[in-house]
Each structure stands twice: as structure tokens, then as C-alpha cells.
Backbone of each chain as ProteinMPNN parsed JSONL, in Angstrom:
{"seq_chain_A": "XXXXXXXXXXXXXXXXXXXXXXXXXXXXXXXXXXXXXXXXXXXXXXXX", "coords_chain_A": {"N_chain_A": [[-34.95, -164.982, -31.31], [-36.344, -167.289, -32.94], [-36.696, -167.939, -36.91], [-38.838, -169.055, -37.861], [-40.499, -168.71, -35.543], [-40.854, -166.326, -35.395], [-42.338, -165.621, -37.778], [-44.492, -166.905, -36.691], [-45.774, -164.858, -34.872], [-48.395, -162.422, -34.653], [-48.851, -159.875, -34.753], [-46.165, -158.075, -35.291], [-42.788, -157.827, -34.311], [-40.923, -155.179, -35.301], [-38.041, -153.83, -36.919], [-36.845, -150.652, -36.278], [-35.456, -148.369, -38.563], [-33.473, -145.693, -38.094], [-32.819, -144.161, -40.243], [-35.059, -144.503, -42.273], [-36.744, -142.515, -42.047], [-36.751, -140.341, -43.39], [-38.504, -140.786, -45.203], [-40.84, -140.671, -43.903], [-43.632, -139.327, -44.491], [-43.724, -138.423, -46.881], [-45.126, -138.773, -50.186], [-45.425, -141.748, -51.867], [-47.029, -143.139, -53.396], [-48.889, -141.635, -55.127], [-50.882, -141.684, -57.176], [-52.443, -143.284, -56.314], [-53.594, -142.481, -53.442], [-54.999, -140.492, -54.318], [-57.249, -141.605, -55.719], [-58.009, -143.277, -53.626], [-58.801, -141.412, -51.892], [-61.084, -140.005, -53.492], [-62.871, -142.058, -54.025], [-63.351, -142.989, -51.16], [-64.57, -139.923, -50.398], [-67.042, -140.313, -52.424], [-68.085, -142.812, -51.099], [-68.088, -143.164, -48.487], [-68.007, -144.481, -45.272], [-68.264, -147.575, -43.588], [-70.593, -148.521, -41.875], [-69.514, -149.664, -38.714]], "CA_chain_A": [[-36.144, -165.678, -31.788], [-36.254, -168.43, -34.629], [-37.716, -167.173, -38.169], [-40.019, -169.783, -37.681], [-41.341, -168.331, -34.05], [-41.456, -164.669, -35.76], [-43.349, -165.898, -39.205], [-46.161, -167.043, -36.179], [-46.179, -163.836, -34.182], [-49.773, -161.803, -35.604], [-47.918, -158.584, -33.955], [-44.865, -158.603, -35.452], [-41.416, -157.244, -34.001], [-40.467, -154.042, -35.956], [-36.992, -153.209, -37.01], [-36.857, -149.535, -36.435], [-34.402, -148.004, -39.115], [-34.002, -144.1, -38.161], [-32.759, -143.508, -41.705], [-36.281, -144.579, -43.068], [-37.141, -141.374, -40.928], [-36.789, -138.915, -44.401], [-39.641, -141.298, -46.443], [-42.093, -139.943, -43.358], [-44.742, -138.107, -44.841], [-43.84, -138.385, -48.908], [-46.741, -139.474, -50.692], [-44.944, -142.333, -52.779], [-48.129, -143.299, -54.613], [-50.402, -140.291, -55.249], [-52.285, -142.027, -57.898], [-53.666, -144.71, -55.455], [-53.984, -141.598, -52.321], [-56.019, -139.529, -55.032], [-57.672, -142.598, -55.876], [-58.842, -143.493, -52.423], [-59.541, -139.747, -51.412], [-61.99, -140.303, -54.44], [-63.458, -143.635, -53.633], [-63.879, -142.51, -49.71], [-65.741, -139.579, -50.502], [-68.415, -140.978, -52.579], [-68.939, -144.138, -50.341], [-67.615, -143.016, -47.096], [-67.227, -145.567, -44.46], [-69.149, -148.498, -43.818], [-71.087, -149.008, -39.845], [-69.203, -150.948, -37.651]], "C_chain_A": [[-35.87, -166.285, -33.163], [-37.074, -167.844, -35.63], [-39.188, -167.78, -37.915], [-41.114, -169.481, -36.501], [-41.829, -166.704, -34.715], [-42.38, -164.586, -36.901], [-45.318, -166.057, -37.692], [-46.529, -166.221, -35.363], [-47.14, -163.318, -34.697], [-49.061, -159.989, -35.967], [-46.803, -158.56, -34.473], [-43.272, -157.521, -34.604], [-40.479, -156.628, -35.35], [-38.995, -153.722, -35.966], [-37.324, -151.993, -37.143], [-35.322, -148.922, -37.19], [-34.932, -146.214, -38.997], [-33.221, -143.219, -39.726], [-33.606, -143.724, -42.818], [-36.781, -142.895, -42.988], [-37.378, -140.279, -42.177], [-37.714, -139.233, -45.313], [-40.413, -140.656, -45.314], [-42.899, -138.699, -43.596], [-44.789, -137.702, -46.74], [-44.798, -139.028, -49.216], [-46.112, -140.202, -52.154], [-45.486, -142.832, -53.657], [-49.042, -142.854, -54.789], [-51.047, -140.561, -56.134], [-53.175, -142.872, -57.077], [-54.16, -143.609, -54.262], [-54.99, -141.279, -52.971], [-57.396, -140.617, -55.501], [-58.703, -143.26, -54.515], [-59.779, -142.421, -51.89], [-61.138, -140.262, -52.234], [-62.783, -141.366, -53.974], [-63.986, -143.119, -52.08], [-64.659, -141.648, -49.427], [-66.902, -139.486, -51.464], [-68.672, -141.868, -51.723], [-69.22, -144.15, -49.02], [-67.836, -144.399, -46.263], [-68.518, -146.302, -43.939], [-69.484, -148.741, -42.098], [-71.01, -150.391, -39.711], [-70.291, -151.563, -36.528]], "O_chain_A": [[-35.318, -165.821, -34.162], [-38.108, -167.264, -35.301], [-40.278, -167.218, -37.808], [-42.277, -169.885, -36.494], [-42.897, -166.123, -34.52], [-43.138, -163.624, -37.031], [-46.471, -165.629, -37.739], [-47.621, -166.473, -34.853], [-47.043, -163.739, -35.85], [-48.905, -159.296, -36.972], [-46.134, -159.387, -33.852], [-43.29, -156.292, -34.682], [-39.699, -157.215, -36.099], [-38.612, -153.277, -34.884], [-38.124, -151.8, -38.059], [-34.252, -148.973, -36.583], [-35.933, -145.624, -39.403], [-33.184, -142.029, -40.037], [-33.335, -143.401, -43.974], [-37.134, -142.263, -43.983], [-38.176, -139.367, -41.96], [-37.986, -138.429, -46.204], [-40.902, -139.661, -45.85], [-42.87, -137.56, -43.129], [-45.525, -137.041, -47.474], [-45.317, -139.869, -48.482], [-46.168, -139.648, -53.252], [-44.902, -143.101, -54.707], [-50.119, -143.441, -54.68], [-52.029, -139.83, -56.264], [-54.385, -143.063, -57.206], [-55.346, -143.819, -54.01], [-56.067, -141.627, -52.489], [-58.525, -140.128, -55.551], [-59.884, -143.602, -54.579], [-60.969, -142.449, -51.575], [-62.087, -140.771, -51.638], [-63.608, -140.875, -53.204], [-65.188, -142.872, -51.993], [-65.492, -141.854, -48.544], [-67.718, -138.579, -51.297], [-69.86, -141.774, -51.413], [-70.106, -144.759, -48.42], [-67.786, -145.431, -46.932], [-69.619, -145.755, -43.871], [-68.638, -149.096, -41.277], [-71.569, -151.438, -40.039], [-69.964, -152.501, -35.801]]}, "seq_chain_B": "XXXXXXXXXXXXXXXXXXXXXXXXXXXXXXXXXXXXXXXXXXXXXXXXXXXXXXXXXXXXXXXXXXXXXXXXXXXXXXXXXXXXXXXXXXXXXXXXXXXXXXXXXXXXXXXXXXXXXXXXXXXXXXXXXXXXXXXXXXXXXXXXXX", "coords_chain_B": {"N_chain_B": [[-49.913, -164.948, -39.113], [-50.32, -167.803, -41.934], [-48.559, -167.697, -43.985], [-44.973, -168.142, -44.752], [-42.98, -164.892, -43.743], [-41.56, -161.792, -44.783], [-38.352, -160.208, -43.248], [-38.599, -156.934, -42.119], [-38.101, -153.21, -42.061], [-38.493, -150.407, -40.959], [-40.0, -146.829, -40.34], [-40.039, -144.462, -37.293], [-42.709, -143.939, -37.252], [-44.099, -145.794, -38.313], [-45.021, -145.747, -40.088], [-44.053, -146.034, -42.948], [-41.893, -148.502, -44.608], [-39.405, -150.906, -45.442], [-38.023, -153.757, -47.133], [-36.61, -156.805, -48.476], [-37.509, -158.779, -51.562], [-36.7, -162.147, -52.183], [-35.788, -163.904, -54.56], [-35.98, -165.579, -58.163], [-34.871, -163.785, -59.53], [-33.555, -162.22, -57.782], [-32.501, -159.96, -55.589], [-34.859, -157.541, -54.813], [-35.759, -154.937, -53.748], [-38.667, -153.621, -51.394], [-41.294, -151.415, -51.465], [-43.786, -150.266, -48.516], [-46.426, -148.507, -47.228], [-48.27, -146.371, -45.579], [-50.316, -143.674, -45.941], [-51.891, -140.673, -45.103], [-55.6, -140.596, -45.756], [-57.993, -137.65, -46.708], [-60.36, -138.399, -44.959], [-60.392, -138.238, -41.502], [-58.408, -140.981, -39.531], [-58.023, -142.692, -41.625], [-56.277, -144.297, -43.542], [-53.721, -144.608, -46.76], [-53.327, -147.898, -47.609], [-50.16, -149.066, -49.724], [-48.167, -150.793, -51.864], [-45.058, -151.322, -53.301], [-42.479, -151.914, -55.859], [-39.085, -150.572, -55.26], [-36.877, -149.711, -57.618], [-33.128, -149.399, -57.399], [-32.139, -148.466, -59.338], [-32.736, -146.363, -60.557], [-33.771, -144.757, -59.146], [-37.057, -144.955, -58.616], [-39.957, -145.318, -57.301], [-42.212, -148.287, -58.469], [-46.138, -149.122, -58.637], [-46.614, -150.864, -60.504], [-45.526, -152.425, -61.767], [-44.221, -155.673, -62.603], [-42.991, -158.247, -61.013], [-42.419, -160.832, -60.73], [-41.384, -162.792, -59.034], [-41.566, -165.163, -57.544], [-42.247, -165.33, -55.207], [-45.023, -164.207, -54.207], [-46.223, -164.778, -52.546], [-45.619, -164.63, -50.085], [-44.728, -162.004, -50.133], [-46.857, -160.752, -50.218], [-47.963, -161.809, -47.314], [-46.171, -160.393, -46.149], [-46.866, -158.035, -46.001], [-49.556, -158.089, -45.153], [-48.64, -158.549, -42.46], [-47.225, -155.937, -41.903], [-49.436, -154.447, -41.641], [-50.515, -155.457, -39.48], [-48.767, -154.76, -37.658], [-48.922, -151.67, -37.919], [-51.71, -151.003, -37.349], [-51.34, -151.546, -34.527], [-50.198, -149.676, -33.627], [-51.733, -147.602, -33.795], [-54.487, -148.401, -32.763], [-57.133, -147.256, -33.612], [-57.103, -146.854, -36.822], [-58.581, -147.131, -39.84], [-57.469, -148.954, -42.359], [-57.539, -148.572, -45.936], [-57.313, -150.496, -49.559], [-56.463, -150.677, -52.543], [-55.853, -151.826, -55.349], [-53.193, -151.169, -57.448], [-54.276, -151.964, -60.58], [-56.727, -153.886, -62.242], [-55.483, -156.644, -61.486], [-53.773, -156.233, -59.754], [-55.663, -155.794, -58.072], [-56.919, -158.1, -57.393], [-54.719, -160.002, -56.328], [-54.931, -158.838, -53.697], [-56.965, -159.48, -52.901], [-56.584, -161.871, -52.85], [-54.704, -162.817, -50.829], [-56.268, -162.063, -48.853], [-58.231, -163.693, -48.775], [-56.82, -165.569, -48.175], [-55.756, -165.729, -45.313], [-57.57, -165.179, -44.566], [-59.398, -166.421, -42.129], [-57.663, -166.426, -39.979], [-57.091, -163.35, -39.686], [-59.821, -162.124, -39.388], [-59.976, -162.831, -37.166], [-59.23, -160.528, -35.944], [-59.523, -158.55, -37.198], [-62.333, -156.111, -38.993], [-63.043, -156.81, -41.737], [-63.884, -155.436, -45.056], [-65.351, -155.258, -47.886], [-65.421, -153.177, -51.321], [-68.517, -153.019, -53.183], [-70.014, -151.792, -56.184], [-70.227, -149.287, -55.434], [-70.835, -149.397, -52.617], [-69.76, -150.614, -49.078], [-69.384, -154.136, -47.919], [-69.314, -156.884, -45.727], [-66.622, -158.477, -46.233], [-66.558, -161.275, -48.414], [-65.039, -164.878, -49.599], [-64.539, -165.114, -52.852], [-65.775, -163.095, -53.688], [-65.836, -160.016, -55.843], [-63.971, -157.323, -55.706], [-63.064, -153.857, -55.87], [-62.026, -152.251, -53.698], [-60.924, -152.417, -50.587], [-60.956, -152.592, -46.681], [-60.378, -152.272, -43.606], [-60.35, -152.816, -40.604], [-59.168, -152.76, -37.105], [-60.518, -154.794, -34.555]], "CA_chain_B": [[-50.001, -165.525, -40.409], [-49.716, -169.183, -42.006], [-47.295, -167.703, -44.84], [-43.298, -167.041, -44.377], [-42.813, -163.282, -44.301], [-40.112, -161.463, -44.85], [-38.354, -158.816, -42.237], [-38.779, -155.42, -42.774], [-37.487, -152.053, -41.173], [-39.839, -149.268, -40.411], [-39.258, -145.736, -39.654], [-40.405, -144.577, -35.935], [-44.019, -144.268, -36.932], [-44.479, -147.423, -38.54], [-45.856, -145.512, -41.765], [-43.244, -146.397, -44.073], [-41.467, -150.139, -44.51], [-38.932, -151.686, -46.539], [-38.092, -155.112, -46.939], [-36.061, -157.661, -49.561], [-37.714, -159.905, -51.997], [-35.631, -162.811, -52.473], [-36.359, -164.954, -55.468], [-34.853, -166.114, -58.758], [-34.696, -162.566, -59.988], [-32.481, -161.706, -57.24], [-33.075, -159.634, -54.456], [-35.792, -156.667, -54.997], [-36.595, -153.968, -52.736], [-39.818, -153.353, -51.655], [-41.825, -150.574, -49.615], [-45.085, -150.448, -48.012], [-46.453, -147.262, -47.517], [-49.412, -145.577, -45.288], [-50.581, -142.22, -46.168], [-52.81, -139.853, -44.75], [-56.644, -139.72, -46.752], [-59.06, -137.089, -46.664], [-60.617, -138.887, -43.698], [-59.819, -138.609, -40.228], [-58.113, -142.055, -39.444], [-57.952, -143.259, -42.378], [-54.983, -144.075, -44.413], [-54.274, -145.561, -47.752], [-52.196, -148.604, -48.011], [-50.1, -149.073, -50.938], [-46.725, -150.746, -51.595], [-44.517, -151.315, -54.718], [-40.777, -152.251, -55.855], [-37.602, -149.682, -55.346], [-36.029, -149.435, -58.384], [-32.09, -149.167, -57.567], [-30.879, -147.746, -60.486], [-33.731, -145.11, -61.108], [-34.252, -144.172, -57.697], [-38.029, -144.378, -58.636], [-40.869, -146.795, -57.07], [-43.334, -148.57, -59.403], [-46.218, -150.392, -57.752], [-47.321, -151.364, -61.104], [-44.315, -153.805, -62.478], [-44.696, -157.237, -62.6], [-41.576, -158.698, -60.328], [-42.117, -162.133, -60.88], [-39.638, -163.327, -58.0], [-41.802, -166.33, -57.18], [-42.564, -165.203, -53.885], [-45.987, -163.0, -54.123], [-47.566, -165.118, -51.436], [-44.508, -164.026, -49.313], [-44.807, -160.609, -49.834], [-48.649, -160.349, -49.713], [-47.878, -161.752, -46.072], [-45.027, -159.272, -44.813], [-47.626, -156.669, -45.999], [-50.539, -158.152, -44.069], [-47.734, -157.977, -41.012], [-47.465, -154.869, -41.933], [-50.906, -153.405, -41.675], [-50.881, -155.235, -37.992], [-48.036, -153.414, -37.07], [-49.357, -150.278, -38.105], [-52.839, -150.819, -36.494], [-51.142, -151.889, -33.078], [-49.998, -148.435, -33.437], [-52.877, -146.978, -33.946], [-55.778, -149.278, -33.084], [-58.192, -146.479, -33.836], [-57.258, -146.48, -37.841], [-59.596, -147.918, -40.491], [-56.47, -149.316, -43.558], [-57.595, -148.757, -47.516], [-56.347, -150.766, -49.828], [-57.088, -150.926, -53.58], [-54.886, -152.279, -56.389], [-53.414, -150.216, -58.868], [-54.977, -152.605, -61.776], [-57.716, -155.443, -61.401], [-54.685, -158.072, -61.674], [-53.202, -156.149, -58.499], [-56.698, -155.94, -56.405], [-57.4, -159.488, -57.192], [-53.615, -160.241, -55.862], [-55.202, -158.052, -52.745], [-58.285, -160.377, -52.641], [-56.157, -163.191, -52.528], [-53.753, -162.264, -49.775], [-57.058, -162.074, -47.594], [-58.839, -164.817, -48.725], [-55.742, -166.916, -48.13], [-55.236, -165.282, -44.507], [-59.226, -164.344, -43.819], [-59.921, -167.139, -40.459], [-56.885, -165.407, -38.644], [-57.576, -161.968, -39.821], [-61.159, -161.943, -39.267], [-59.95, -162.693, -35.41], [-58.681, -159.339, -34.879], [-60.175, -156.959, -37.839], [-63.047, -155.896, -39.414], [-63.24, -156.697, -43.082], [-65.142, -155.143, -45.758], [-64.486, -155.048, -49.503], [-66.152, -152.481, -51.969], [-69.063, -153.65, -54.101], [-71.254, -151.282, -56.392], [-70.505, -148.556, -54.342], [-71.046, -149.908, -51.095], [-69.244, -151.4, -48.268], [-70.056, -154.81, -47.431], [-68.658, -157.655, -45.365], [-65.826, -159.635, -47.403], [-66.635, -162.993, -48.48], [-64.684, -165.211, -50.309], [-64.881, -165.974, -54.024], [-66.551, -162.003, -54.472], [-65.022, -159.619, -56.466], [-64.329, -156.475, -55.255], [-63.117, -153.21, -56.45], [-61.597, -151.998, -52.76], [-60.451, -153.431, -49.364], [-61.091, -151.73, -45.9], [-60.153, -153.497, -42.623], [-59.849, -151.909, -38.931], [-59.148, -153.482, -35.893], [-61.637, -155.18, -33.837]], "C_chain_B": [[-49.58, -167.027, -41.161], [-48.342, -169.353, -42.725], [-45.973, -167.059, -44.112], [-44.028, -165.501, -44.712], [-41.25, -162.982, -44.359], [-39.903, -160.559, -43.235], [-38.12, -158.225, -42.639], [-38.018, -154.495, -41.624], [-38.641, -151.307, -41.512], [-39.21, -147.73, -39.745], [-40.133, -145.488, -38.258], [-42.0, -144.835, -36.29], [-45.023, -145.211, -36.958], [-45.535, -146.946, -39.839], [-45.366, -146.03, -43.008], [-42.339, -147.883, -43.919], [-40.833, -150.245, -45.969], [-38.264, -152.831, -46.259], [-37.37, -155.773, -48.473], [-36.806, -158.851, -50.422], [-37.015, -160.517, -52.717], [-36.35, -163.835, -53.339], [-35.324, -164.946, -57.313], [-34.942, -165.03, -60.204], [-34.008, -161.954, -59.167], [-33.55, -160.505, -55.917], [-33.897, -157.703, -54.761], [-36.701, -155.991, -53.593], [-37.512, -153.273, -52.706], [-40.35, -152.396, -50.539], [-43.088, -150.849, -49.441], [-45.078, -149.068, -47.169], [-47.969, -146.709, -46.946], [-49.885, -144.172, -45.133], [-51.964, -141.952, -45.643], [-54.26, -139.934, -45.437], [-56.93, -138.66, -46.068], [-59.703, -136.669, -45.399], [-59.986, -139.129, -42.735], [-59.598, -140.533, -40.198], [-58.363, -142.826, -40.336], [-56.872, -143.521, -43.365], [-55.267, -145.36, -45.529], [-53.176, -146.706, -47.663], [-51.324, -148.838, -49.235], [-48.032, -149.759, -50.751], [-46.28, -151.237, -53.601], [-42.856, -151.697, -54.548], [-40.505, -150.345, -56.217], [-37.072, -150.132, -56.619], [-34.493, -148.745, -58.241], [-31.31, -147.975, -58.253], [-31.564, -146.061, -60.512], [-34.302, -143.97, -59.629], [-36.014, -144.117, -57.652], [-39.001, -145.96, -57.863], [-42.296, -147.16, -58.521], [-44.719, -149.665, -58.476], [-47.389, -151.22, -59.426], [-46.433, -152.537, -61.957], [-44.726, -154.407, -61.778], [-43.459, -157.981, -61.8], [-41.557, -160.032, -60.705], [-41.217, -163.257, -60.205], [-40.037, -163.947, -57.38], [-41.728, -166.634, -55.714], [-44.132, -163.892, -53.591], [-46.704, -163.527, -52.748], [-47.115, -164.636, -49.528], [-44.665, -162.846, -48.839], [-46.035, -159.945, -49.588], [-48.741, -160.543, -48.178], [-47.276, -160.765, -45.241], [-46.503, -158.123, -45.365], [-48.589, -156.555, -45.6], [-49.687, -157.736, -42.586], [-47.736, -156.575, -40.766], [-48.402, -153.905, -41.502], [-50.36, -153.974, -39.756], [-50.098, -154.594, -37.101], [-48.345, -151.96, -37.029], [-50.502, -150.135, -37.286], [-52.183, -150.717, -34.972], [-50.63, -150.641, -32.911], [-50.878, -147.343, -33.007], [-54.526, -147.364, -34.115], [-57.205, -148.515, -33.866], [-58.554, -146.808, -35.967], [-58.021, -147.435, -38.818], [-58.125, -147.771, -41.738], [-57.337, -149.488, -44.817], [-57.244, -149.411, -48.729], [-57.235, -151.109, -51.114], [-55.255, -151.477, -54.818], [-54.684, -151.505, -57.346], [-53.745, -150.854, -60.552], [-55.481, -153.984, -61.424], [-56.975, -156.031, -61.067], [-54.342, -157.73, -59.999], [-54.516, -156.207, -57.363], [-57.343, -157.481, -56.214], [-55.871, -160.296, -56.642], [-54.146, -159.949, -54.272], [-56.316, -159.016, -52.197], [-58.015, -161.484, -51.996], [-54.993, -163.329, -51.573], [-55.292, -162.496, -48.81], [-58.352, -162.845, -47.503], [-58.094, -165.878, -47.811], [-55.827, -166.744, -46.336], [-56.653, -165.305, -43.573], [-59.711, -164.931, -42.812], [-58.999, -166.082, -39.873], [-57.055, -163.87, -38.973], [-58.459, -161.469, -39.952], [-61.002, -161.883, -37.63], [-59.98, -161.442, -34.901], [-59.048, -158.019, -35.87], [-61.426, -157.307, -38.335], [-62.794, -155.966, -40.707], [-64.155, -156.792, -43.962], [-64.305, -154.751, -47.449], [-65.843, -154.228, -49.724], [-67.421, -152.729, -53.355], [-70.354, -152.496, -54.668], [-71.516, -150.006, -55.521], [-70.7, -148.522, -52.98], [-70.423, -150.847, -50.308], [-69.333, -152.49, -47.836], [-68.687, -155.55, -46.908], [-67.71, -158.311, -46.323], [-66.146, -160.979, -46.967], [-65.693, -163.177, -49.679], [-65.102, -165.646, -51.519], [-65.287, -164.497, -54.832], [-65.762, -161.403, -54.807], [-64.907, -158.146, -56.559], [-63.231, -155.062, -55.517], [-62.046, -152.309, -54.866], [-61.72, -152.57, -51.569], [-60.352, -152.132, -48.386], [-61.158, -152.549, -45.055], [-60.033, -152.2, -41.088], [-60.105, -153.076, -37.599], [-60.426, -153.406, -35.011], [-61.636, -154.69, -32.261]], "O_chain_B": [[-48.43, -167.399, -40.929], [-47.448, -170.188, -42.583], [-45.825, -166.098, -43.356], [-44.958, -165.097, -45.408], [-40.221, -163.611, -44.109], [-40.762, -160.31, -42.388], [-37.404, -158.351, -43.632], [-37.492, -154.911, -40.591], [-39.566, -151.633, -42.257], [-38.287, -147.568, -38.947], [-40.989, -146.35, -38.06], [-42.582, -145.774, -35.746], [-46.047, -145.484, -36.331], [-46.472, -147.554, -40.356], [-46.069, -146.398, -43.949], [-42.228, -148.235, -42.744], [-41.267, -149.938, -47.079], [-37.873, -152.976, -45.1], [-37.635, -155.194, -49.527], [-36.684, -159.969, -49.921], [-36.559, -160.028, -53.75], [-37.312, -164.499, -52.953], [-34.24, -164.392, -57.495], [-35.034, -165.311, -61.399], [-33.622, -160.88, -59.63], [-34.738, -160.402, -55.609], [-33.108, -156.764, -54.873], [-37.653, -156.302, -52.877], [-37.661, -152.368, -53.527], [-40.117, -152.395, -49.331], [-43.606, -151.682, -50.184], [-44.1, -148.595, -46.59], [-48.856, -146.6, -47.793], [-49.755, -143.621, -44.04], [-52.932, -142.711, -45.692], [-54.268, -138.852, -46.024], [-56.396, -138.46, -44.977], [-59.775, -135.573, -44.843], [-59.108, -139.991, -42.719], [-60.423, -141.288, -40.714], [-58.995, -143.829, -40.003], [-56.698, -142.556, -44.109], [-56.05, -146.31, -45.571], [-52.018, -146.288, -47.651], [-52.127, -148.775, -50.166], [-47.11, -149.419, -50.009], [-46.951, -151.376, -54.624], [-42.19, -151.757, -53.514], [-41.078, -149.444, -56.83], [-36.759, -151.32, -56.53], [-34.356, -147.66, -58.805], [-30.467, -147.116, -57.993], [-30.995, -144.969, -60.49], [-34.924, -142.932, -59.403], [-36.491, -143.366, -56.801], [-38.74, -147.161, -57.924], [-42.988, -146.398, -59.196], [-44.432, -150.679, -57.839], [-48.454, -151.836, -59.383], [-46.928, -153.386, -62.698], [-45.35, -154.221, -60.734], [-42.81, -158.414, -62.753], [-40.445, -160.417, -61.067], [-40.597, -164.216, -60.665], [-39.462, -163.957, -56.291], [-41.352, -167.651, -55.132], [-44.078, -162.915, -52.845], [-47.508, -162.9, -52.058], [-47.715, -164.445, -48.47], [-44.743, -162.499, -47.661], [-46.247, -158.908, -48.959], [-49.423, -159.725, -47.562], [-47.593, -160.363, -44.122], [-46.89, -157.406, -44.443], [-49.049, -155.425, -45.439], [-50.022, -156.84, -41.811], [-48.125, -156.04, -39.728], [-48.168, -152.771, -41.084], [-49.949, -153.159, -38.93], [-50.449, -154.015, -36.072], [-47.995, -151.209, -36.119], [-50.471, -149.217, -36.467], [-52.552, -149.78, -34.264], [-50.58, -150.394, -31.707], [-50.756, -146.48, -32.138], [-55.395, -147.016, -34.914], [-58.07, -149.104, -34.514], [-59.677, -146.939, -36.453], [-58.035, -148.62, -38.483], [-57.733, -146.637, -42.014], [-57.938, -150.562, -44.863], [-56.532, -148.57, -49.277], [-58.348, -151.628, -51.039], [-54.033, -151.341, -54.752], [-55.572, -151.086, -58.088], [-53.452, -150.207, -61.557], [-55.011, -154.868, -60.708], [-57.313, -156.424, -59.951], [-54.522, -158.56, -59.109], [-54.438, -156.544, -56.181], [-58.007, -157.923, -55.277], [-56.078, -161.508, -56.57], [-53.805, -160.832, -53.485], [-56.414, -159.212, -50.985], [-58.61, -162.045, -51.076], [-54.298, -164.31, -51.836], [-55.142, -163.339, -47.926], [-59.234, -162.791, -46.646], [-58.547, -166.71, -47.026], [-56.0, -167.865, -45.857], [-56.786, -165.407, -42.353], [-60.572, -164.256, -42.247], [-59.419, -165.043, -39.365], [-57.165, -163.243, -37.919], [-58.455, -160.385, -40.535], [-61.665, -161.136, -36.91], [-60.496, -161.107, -33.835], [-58.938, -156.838, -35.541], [-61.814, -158.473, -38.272], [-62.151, -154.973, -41.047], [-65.031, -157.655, -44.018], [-63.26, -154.251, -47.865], [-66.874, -154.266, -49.052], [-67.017, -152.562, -54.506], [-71.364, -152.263, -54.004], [-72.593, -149.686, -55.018], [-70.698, -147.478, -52.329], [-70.458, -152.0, -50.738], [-69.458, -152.214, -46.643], [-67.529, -155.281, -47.226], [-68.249, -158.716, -47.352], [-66.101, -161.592, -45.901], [-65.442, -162.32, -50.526], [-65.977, -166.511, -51.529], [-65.251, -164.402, -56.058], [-64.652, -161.748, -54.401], [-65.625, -157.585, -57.387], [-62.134, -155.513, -55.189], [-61.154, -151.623, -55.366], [-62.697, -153.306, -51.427], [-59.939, -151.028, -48.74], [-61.797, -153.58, -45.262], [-59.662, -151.035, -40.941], [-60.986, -153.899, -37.35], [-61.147, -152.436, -34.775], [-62.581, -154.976, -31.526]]}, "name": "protein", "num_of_chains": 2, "seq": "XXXXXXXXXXXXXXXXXXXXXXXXXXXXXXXXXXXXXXXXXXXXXXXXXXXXXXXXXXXXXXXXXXXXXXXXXXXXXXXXXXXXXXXXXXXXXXXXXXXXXXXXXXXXXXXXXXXXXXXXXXXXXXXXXXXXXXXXXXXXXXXXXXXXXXXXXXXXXXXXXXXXXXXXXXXXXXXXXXXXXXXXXXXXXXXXXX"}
């Protein structure tokens, strides 16, 4: 597939790297998690 | 999406993502990053530059590599990869300083006909959830598939 055919996919086609596999589950920005936690429960979630 | 993106790699679950920004600062590695909240199905989005040398991520440096409109796209890709995973999940997404949630604003202003097709978007105003419109100014970002 041409860059140009994969830039207009919405869905995109995932390189799976299984040596990402050791970032699964680190919490690489726990000021923005703690931050949301916060924010989510005062406002909680908005009806769809 | 109308903008280039970049390509990224992903580990199996499609929580974690990294990707190259190429610009005239050279090439800068970047992740994208969905974590667990609080709330059932809910995760936070959040991405930032790799730092090389330091082994550390920042998502609060300024990169300047004359591609933000670039990378605001691979990280909309992003989210739809992650949803198509998990159509169920409602995505979070706040900026770690106004400059970055108005970067966040403008990623889904720029994007908001085709990504109104297929999610739900609602920015944070005053405490409260409302529809996103353009031009308002909003404090957090919350999207889930339609």
C-alpha cells in the first residue's frame, strides 16, 4: 500500500512490535492519569 | 484523516505506540500511551517525546520539528486504532499545560467533520461535559465511538 492510500485509511494498519510488549501496563505519565482519575470523579461521564 | 501521519508500531494490545518525528530537528521519538482510569472503560490518553540519551519521556518539551499537525494526526490514528480494539472505551485526553490542550483542541477542530462520523465528542466546560464545538475553549477532551 502507497503512504498516500494509508494516510486515507480512518482504521489504520498497525505495526505490531512484540518488543513494545515490556511498556504494557507502565504508567508513563502519572501526572496526567492522576489528573484524569481527578477530573473523572468529580464530573463523571457525560449521557450518550 | 486529511493530515499525513506518520507510522507507528504498537505492542499487541494497541495501548502503547511509538513512532518518528521527522523534521529539521532531526528525527524524535515519540509515544502515545493509554492507561487504565479509575473508571471502567475508560482510559487516559497521553503522549510525549523519548528522550534517547536520558531514557526519560517528557510530554511537556517543546519539540519544535515543524510537524505538530503531523503528529496530532498519527495520534488521532491512534485513538482509532485503539477504539477498533475496544469499541466499548470512552478516550480522555487533557493537555499537560493550556498551550498543550489548546494543541488538543486544534487537532480536533482541524479533523472534527470526519471524526464526528464515527465518535462521540465532548470537551469539558465548567465542570461539565458538553458537545465540542469549534472556537470553545475547553479544559478536557472525551470521545467514544459511535
Amino acid at each position: 500500500m502507497e503512504p498516500k492510500d494509508l494516510n486515507k485509511k480512518k482504521t489504520p494498519i498497525v505495526k505490531i512490535d512484540k518488543e513494545l510488549e515490556k511498556h504494557r501496563g507502565k504508567v508513563l505519565f502519572p501526572e496526567k492519569l492522576k489528573r484524569a482519575n481527578k477530573i473523572l470523579k468529580r464530573v463523571g461521564l457525560p449521557n450518550v | 484523516m486529511k493530515y499525513q501521519r506518520y507510522k507507528y508500531s504498537a505492542e499487541n494490545e494497541l495501548m502503547y505506540y511509538e513512532f518518528y518525528s521527522v523534521g529539521p530537528k532531526g528525527h524524535i521519538k515519540k509515544v502515545i500511551e493509554f492507561s487504565e482510569t479509575n473508571v471502567e472503560d475508560v482510559y487516559n490518553l497521553a503522549f510525549g517525546d523519548y528522550d534517547e540519551i536520558t531514557g526519560k519521556i517528557s510530554d511537556r518539551v517543546v519539540t519544535n520539528n515543524g510537524d505538530s499537525l503531523k503528529v496530532l494526526s498519527t495520534v488521532a490514528s491512534s485513538v482509532y486504532a485503539f477504539t477498533s480494539k475496544r469499541p466499548e472505551a470512552w478516550v480522555f485526553a487533557t493537555g499537560s499545560t493550556s498551550v498543550r490542550t489548546r494543541l488538543y483542541r486544534m487537532g480536533l477542530t482541524n479533523n472534527l467533520a470526519e471524526i464526528s462520523e464515527d465518535f462521540h465528542v465532548y470537551g469539558l466546560k465548567e465542570d461539565q461535559w458538553e458537545d465540542f464545538f469549534i472556537g470553545e475553549d475547553y479544559k478536557a477532551f472525551l470521545v467514544k465511538r459511535k
